[in-house]
C-alpha positions in Angstrom: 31.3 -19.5 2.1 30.1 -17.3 -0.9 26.3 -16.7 -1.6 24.6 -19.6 -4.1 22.1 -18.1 -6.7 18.8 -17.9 -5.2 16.0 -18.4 -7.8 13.4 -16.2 -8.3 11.0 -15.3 -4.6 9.7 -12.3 -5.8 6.0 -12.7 -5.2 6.4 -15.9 -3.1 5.9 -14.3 0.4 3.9 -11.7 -1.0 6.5 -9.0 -1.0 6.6 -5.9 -2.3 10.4 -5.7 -2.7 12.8 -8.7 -3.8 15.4 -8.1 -1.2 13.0 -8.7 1.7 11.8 -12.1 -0.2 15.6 -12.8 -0.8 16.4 -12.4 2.9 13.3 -14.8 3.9 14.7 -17.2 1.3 18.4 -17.0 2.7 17.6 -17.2 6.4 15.3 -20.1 5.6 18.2 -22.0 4.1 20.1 -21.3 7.4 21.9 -18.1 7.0 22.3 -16.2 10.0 19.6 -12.8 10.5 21.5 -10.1 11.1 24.2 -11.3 8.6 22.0 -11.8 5.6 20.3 -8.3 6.6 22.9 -6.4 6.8 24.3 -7.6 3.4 21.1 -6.7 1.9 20.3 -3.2 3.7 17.0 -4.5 5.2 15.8 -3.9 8.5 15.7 -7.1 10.7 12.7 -5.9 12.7 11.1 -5.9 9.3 12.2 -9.5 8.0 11.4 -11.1 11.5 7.5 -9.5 11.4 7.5 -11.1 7.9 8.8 -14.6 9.3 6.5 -14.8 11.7 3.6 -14.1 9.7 0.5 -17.0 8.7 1.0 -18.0 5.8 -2.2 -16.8 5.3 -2.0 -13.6 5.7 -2.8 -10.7 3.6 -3.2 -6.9 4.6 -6.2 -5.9 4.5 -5.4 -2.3 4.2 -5.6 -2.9 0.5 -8.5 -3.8 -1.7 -10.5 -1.8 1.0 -12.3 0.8 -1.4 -15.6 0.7 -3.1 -15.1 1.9 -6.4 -18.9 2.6 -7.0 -18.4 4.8 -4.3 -15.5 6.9 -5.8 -17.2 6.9 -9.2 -20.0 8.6 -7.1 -17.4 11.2 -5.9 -16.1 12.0 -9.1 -18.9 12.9 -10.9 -19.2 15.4 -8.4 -16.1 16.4 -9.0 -16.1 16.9 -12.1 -19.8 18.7 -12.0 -17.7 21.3 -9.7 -14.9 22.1 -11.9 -17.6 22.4 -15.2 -19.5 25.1 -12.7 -16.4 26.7 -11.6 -13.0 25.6 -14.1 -10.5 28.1 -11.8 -10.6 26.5 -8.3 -7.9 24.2 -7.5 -8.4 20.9 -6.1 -8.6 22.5 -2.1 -11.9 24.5 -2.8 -13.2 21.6 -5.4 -12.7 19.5 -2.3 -14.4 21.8 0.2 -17.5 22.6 -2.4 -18.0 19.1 -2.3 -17.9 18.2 1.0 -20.2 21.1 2.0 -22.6 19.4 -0.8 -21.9 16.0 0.9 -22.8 17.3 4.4 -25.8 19.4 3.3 -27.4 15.9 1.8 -26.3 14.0 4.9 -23.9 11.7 3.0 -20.5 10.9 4.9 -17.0 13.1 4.3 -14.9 12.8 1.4 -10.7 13.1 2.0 -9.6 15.6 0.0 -6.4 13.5 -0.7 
């Protein structure tokens, strides 16, 4: 039995990629796992974590940053590459953590 047209998921689950919110959608109609993710290359460790999730659930990894705090951190930034326009982004990075540590305030990730 051929495939029917799945409307639109992307977004329902929350997914970053439509083949993951395809491959919910098919196995919730009934389709077997490991058929429907083999047919569309996703991992079935991946698809199960996803099916067993709350449907309440959100990662929390994102949305995480204060963004008065980076706006803090790029002014000094930018006050280090006005003093000194020929250091790359490594000693920029190290000039102001040393600042950061002198004043007491917490470590900045130079990435």
């Amino acid at each position: 039995m051929p495939f029917k047209t799945i409307p639109n998921t992307f977004g329902v689950f929350g997914l970053s990629t439509p083949p993951q919110a395809c491959a919910l959608a098919s196995i919730a109609r009934g389709r077997p796992v490991k058929a429907v993710c083999e047919a569309l290359g996703v991992a079935r460790s991946n698809v199960m974590t996803l099916r067993s999730r709350p449907s309440g659930w959100t990662d929390r990894r994102r949305g995480a940053r204060d963004a008065t705090a980076d706006l803090e951190v790029i002014d000094e930034i930018k006050t280090v590459i006005e003093a000194q326009p020929s250091y790359g982004y490594i000693r920029v990075w190290g000039m102001v953590r040393n600042r950061r540590h002198a004043e007491g305030q917490g470590a900045v990730n130079r990435k």
